[in-house]
PLY file of the C-alpha trace (Angstrom):
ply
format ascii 1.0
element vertex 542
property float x
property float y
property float z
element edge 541
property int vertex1
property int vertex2
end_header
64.52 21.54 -47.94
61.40 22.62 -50.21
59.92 25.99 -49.37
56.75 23.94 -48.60
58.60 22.05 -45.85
60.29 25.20 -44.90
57.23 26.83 -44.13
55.85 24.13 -41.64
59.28 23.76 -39.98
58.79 27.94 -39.40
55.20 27.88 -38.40
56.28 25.36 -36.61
58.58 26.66 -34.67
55.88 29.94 -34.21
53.89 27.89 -32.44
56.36 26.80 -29.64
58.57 29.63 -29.79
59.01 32.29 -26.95
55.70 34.49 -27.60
55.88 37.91 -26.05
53.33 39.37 -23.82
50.77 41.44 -24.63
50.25 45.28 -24.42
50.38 46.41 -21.06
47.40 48.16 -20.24
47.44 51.48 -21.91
45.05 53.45 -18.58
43.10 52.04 -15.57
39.94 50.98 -16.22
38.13 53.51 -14.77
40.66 55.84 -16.87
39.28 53.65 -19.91
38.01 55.90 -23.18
37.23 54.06 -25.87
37.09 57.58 -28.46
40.80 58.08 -27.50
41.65 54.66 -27.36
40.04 54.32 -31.44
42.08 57.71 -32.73
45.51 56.23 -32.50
47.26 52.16 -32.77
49.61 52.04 -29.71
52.23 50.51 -31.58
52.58 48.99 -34.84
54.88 46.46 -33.89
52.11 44.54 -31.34
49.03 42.62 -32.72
46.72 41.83 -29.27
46.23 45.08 -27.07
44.43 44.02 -23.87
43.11 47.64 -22.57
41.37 45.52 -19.15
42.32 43.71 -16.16
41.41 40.41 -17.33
44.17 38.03 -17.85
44.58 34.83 -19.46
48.00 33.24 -19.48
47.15 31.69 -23.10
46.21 35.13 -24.53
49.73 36.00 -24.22
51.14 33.56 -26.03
48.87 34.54 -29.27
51.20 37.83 -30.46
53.58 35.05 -32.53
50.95 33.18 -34.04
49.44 36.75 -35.40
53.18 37.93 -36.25
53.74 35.04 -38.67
50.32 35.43 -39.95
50.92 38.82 -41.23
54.52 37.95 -42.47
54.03 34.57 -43.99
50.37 35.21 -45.62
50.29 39.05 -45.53
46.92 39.49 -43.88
47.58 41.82 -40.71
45.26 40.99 -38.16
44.35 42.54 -34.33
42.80 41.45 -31.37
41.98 44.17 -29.27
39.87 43.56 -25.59
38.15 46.59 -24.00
36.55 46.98 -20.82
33.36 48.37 -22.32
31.94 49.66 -25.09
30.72 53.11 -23.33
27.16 52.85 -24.94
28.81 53.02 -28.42
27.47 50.52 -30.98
30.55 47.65 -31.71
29.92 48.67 -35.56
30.95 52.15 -35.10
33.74 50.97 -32.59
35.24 48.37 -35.13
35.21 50.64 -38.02
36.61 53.74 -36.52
39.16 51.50 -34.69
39.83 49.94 -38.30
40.22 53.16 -39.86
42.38 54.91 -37.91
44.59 51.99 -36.86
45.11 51.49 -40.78
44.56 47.76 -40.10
45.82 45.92 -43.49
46.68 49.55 -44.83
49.83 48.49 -45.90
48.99 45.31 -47.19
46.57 46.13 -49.92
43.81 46.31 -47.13
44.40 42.94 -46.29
43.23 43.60 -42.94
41.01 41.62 -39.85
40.04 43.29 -36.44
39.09 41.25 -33.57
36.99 43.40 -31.41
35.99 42.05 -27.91
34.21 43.86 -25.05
33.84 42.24 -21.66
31.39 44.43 -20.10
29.34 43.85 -22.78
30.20 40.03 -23.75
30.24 40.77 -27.57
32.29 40.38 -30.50
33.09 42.00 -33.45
35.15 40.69 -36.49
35.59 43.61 -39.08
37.22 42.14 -42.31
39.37 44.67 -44.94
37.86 44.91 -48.86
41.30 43.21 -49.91
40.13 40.21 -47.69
35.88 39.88 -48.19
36.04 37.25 -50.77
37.85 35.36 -48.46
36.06 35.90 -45.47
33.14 35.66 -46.08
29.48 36.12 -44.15
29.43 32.22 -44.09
33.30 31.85 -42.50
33.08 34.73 -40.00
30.16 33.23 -38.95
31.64 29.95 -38.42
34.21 31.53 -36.48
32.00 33.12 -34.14
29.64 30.38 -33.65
31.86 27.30 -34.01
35.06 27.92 -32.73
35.00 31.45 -30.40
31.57 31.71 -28.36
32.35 28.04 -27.25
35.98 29.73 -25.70
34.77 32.49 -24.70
31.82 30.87 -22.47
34.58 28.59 -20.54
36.66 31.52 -19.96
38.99 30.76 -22.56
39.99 33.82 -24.54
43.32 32.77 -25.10
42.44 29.36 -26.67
39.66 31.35 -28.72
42.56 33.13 -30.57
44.64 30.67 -30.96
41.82 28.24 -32.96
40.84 31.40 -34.81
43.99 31.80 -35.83
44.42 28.13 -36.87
41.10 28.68 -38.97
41.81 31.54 -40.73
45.04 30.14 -41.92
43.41 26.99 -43.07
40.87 29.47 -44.92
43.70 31.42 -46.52
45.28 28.27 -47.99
41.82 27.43 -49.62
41.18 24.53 -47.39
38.47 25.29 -45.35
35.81 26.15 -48.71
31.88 27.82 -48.08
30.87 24.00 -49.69
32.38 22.42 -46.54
31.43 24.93 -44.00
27.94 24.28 -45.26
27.74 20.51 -45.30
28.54 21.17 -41.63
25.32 22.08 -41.24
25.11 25.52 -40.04
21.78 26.95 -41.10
22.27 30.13 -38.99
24.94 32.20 -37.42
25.40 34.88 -35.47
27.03 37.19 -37.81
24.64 39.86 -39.51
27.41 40.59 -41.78
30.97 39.86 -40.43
30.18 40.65 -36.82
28.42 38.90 -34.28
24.68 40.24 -33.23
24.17 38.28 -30.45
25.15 38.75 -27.15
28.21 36.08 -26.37
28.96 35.41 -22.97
32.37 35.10 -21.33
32.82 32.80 -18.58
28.90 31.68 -18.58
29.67 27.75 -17.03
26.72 24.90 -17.80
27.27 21.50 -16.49
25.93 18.62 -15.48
27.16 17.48 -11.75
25.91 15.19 -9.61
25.97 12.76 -11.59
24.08 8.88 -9.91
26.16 5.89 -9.42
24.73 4.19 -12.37
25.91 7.18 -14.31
29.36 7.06 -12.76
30.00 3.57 -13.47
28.40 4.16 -17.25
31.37 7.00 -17.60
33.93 4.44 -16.48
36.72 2.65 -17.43
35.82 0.48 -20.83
36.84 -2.64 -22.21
37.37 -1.89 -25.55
39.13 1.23 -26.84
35.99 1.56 -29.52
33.58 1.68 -26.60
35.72 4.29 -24.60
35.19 6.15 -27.65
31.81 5.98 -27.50
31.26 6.97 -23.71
33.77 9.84 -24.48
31.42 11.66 -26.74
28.61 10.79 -25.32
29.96 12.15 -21.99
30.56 15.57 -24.52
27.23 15.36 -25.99
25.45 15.34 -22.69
27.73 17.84 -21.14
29.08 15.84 -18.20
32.20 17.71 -16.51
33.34 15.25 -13.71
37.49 15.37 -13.23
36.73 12.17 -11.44
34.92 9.69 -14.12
37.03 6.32 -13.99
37.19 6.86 -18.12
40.09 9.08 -17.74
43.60 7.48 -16.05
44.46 8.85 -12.40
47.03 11.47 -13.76
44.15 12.78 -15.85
41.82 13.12 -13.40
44.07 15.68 -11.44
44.84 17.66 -14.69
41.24 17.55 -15.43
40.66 19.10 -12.02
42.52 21.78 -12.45
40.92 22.64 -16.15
38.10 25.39 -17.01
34.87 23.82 -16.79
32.36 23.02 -19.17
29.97 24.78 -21.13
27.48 23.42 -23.28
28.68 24.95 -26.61
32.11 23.55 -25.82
30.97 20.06 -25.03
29.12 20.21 -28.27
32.33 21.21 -29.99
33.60 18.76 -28.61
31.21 16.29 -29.30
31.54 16.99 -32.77
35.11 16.76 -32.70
35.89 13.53 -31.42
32.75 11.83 -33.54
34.39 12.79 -36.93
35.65 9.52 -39.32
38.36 8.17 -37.29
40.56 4.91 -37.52
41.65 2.88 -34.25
44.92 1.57 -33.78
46.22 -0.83 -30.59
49.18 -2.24 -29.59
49.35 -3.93 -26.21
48.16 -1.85 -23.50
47.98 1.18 -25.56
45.46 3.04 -28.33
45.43 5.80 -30.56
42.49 7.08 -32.28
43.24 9.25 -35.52
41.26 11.06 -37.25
41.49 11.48 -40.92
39.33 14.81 -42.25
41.42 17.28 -43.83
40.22 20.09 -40.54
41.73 17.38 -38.25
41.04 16.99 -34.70
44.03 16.12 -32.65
45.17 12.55 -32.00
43.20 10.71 -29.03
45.69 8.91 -26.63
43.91 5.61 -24.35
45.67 3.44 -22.06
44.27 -0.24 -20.39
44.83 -0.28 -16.60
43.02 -3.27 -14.79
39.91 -1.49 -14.33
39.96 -1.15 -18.26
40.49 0.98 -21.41
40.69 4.72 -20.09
41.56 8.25 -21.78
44.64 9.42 -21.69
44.40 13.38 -21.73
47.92 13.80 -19.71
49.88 11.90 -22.76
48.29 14.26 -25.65
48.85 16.83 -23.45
52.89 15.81 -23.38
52.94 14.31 -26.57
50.72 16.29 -28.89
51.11 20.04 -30.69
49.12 22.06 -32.82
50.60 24.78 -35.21
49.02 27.63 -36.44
48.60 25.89 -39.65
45.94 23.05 -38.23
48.48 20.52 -38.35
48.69 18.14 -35.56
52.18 16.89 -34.81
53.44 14.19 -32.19
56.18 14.91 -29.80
59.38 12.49 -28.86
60.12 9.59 -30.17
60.15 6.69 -27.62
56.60 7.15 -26.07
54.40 4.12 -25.93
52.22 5.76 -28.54
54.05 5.87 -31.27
53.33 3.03 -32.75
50.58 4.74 -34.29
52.62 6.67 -36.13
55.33 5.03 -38.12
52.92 4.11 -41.25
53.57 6.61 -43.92
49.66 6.77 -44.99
49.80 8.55 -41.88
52.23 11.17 -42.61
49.56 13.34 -44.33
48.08 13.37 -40.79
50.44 13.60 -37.92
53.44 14.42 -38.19
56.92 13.00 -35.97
59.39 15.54 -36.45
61.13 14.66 -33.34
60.67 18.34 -31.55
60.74 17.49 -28.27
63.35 14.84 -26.59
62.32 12.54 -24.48
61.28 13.00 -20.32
59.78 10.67 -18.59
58.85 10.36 -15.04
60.54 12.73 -12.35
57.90 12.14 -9.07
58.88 9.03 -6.59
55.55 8.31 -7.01
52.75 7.36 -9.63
49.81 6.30 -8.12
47.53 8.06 -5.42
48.30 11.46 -6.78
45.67 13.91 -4.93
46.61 12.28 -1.63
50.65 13.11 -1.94
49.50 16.29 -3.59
47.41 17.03 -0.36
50.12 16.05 1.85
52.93 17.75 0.53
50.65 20.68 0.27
50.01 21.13 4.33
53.74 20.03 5.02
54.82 23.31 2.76
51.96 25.57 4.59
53.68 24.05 7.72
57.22 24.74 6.64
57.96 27.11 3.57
61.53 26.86 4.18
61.90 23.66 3.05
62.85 23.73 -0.68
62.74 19.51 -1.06
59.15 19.49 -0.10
58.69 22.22 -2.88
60.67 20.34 -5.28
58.48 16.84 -4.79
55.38 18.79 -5.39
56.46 20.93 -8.10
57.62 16.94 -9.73
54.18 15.63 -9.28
52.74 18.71 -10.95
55.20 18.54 -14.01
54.27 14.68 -14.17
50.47 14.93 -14.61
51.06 18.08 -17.44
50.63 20.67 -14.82
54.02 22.28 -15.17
52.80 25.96 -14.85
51.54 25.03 -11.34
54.98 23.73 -10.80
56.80 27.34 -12.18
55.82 29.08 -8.65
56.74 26.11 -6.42
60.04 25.32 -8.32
60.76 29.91 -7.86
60.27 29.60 -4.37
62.65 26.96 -4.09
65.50 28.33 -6.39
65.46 31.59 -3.52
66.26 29.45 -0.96
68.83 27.13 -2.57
69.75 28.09 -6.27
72.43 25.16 -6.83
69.47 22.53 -7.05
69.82 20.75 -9.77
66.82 18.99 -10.67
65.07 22.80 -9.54
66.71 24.09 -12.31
66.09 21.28 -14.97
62.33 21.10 -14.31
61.98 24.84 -13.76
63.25 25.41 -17.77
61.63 22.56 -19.01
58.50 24.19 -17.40
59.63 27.69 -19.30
60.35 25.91 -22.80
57.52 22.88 -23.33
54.58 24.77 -21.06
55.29 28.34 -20.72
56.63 28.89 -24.30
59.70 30.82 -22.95
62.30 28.96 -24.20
64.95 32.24 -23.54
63.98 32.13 -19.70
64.86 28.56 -19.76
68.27 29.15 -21.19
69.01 31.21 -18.01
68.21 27.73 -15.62
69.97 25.19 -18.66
73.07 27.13 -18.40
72.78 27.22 -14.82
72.29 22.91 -14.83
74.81 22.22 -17.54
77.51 24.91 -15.42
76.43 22.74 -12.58
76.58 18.84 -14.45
78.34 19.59 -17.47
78.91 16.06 -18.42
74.95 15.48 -17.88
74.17 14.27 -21.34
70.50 15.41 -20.64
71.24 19.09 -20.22
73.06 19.34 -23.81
70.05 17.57 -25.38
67.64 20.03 -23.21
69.38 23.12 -24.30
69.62 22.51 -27.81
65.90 22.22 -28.43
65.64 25.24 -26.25
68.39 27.24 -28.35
65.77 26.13 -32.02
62.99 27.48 -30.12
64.93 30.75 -30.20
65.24 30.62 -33.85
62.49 33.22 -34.69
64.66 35.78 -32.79
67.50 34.89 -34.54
69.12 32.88 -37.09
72.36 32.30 -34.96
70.36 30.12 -32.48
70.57 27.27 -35.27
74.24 27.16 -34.73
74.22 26.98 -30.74
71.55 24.43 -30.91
73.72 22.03 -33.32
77.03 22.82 -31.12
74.85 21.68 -27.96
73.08 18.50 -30.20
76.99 17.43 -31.15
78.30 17.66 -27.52
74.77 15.41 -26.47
76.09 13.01 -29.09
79.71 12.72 -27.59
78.21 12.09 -24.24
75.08 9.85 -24.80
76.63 7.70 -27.52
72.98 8.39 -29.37
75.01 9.64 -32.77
72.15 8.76 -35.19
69.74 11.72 -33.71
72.28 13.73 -32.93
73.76 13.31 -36.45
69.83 14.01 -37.74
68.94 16.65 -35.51
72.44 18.80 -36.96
71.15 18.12 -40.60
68.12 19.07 -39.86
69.61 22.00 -38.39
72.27 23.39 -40.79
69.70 22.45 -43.42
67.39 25.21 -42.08
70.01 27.59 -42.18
70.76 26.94 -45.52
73.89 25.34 -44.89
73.57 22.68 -47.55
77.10 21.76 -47.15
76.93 20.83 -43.04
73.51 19.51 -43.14
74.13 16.97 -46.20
77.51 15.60 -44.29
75.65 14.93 -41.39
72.62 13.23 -42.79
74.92 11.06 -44.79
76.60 10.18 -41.03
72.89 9.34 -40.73
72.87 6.80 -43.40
76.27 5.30 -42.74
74.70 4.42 -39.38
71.35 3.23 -40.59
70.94 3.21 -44.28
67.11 2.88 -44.00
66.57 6.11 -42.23
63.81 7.51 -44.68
63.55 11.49 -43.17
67.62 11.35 -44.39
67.20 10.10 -47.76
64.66 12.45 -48.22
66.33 15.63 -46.90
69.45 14.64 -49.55
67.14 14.71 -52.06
65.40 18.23 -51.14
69.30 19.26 -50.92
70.06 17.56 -54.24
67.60 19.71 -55.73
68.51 22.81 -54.28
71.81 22.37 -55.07
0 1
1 2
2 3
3 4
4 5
5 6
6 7
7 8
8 9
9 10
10 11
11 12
12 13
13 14
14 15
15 16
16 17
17 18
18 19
19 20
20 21
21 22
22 23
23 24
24 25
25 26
26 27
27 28
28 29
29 30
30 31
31 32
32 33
33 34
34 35
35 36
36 37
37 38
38 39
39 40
40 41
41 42
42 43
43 44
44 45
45 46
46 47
47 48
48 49
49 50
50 51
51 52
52 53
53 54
54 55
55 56
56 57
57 58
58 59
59 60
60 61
61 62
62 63
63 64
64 65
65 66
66 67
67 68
68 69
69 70
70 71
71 72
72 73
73 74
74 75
75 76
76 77
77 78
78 79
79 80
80 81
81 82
82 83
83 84
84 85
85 86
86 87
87 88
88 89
89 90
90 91
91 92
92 93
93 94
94 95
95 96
96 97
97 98
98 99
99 100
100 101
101 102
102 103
103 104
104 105
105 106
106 107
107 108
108 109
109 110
110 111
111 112
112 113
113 114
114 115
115 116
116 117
117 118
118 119
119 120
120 121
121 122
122 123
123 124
124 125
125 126
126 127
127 128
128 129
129 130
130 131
131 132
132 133
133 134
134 135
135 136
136 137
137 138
138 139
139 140
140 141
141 142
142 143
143 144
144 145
145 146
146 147
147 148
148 149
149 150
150 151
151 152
152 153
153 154
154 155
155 156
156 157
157 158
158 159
159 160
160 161
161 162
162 163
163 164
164 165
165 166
166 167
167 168
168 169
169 170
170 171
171 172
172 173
173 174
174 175
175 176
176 177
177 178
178 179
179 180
180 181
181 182
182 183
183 184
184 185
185 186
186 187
187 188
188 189
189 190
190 191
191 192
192 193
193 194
194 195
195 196
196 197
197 198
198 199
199 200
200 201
201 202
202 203
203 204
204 205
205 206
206 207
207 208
208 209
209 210
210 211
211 212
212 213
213 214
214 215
215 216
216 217
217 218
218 219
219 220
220 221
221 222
222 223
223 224
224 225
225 226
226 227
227 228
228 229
229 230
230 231
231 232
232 233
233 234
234 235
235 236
236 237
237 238
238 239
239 240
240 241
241 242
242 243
243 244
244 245
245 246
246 247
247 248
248 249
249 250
250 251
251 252
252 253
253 254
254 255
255 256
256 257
257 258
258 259
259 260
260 261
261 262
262 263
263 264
264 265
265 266
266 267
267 268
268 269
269 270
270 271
271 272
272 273
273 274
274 275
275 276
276 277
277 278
278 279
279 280
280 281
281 282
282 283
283 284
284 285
285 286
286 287
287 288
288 289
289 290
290 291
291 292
292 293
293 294
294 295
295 296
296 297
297 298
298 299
299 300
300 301
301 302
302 303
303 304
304 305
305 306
306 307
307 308
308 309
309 310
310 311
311 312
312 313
313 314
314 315
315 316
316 317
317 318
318 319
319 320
320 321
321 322
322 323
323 324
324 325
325 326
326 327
327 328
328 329
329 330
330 331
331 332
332 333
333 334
334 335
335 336
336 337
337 338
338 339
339 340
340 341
341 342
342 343
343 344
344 345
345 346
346 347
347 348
348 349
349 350
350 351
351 352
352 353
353 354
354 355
355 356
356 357
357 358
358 359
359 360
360 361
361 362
362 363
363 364
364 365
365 366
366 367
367 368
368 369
369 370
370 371
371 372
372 373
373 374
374 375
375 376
376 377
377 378
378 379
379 380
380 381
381 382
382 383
383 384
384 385
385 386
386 387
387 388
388 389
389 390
390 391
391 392
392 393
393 394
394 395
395 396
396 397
397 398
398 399
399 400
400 401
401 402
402 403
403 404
404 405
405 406
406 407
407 408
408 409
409 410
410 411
411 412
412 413
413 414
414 415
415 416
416 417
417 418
418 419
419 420
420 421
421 422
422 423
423 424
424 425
425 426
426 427
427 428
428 429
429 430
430 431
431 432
432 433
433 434
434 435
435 436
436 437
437 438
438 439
439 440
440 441
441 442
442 443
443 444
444 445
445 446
446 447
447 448
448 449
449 450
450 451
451 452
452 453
453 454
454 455
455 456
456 457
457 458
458 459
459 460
460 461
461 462
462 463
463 464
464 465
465 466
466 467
467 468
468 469
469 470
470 471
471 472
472 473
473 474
474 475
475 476
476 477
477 478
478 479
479 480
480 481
481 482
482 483
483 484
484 485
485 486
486 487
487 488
488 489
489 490
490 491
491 492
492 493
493 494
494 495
495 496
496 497
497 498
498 499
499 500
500 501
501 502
502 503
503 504
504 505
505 506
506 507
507 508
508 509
509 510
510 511
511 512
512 513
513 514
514 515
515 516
516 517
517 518
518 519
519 520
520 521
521 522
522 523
523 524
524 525
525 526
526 527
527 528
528 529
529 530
530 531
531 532
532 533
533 534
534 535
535 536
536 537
537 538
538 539
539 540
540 541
């Protein structure tokens, strides 16, 4: 393939990979100095360094994002949380800290410092000479105001790096210009320079509850998917955070209930999301809106039930991912919404590289949700020996796009009988599509496939879990396409199995292997586009 199409397959592949945690905390808290912590970078090989007690499960996942960053655009950059700023100024923090950590020093000063201190609520974005023309007042600024003050007010610091991250990429590529930041209309922003002045608080909840019955059945279920849209932003705009509005389906109401809340900023971010130019597409009982602006927001999933057109959040939640590149891709292959996304003047868009396979269901059940969630709930406080209970919860959970609430449930299970199968399966699907730790869900995929070998779902399972390991090593390629060919013996589903090798040998370079097994591609469906145009990419390598 191109180096272009390279590049998104390994940013990619960033974005879902196994990312490491972040430093450990170097001292207590009350041990905390921030002039010793400034003399000296802990390590050189890290790029967040968390120095408090506050944790945020999403924070952690941030270190690969930054990695490829550095590597792929050669712009180092840090985020570094202290406890406080010990009645030092954040400009004298930021620069010392930049100084002596030689952010960017060996990359022609290519350099950006993320400075955030919780006692304080502030931030501080210090930008390297070799970057200024790039980041300018005008785009730090939008940072700050736009994408991480509305994070950081819902207690989101880990989602705050992530979009930052996003936007500074889009920046570097000379997408995101001052012309467009401007026609976005913002006439002021809290950076006096390339730090913010004003005081940005973390965790600082405002929302509208409460809400009348006329007001309920206003936020309800609609009956077309262009007036669902409608009552979706507005619902934004006016900062309504109700997990029970009948505009979202009954499996998103109980992820919604388990979500941050809402903030103002955010549900003006929001609002201003979801209102860009969009296009609506239906088919049957299902709608997708897309949204066309080259800073895209992310595909918006709705479903009709008999009450009406309602918001899908658990589907996008399943079925859509974000690289660090801004690039929205869908998941799968056989969902319901894909319709939407066969048209090629889409393929500028959203993207359908295939990355996950396909689960559906696991839970016996799929309607009254918080009631069997309830009830298995006080049967397990009643009897925490019995690892079936567990296992039906921790189902429901993974069902409605909760799978992290599911990790602890399906643990506690595995201790009392290990040889569970479907403990296993869920517990590294968990690991690999929520958690991003595809190498801990190896350990419970061997474990299944040792258990079912001739379970055509584990091989399929494990191979996507072996190409999330690719960033730590090149020879995961070959263990996921030895897995992929033994799903193929036993599913009798050749034609992906046949693409997914390709696709695989063609990222090692292997032009030989992958262009054998994209022409077993063609000989079983001569139409196949992606195939015909991966033999040309190899043609022209070759």
């Amino acid at each position: 393939m191109n180096s272009k199409i390279r590049q998104r397959i390994i940013f990619t592949l960033g974005i879902l990979s196994v990312i490491g945690f972040i430093a450990h905390q170097m001292m207590k808290v009350r041990e905390f100095s921030i002039e010793k912590v400034i003399q000296r970078r802990p390590t050189s090989d890290k790029y967040v360094f968390n120095f408090t007690d506050y944790r945020d499960e999403h924070l952690e996942y941030r270190e690969r994002n930054l990695k490829f960053f550095h590597e792929y655009y050669g712009i180092e950059m840090l985020v570094v949380l202290i406890p406080s700023m010990q009645k030092k100024s954040d400009v004298w923090i930021a620069s010392k800290m930049f100084s002596n950590w030689q952010i960017g020093r060996n990359d022609n000063s290519r350099g950006v410092l993320v400075l955030i201190s919780l006692e304080e609520m502030r931030l501080k974005i210090e930008v390297g000479y070799g970057v200024e023309d790039v980041f300018s007042d005008l785009f730090c600024g939008h940072i700050e105001r736009k994408q991480l003050k509305p994070y950081f007010e819902q207690n989101r610091v880990g989602d705050a790096v992530g979009t930052m991250v996003q936007e500074f990429i889009i920046r570097t590529e000379g997408k995101l210009t001052d012309t467009e930041l401007r026609q976005r209309s913002i006439d002021s922003y809290l950076s006096g320079g390339a730090g913010i002045r004003d005081t940005v608080k973390i965790g600082d909840f405002t929302l509208k509850a409460n809400l009348s019955d006329d007001e309920k059945q206003y936020y309800s279920a609609q009956p077309t998917p262009q007036l669902l849209l409608k009552r979706f932003a507005e619902m934004f705009k006016n900062c309504i955070d109700d997990p029970d509005l009948g505009l979202y389906t009954p499996e998103s109401r109980i992820y919604i209930a388990y979500c941050p809340g809402m903030s103002r900023p955010m549900g003006l971010f929001m609002y201003e999301s979801v209102t860009r130019p969009c296009e609506i597409l239906s088919e049957g009982d299902y709608a997708v809106v897309l949204y066309l602006e080259s800073r895209k927001s992310p595909p918006l999933f709705m479903k009709r039930s008999a009450e009406g057109w309602q918001v899908d959040i658990v589907s996008m939640v399943k079925w859509t991912i974000d690289a660090p590149n801004a690039d929205w891709f869908i998941a799968g292959n056989a969902h319901p919404y894909m319709f939407a996304f066969r048209d090629d003047r889409y393929e500028k868009y959203v993207y359908d590289w295939d990355f996950h396979d396909n689960y559906g269901r696991f839970a016996e059940i799929d309607t009254e949700f918080e009631y069997h969630i309830n009830r298995y709930k006080k049967y397990i406080a009643q009897n925490p020996d019995d690892p079936d209970t567990m296992i039906a919860l921790a189902k429901i959970y993974f069902d409605v796009a909760l799978a992290r609430k599911s990790i602890k449930l399906l643990r506690d299970a595995l201790k009392i009988d290990p040889n569970h199968g479907i403990a296993n399966l869920l517990m590294a699907l968990a690991m690999r599509d929520y958690a991003f730790l595809p190498d801990s869900a190896l350990v419970y995929l061997r474990k299944y496939i040792n258990l079912f070998p001739n379970d055509d779902a584990g091989w399929l399972h494990i191979s996507i879990a072996y190409w999330r390991m690719v960033p730590e090593g090149i020879r995961y390629f070959e263990k996921a396409a030895k897995a992929m060919e033994r799903y193929g013996e036993l599913s009798g589903e050749r034609k992906y199995s046949f693409k997914r090798m390709g696709y695989y040998y063609d990222c090692m370079g292997d032009y030989d292997k992958a262009r054998h097994y994209y022409i077993k591609v063609l000989e079983l469906d001569p139409a196949d586009a992606y195939s015909k145009e991966a033999l040309r990419d190899i043609e022209g390598i070759r």
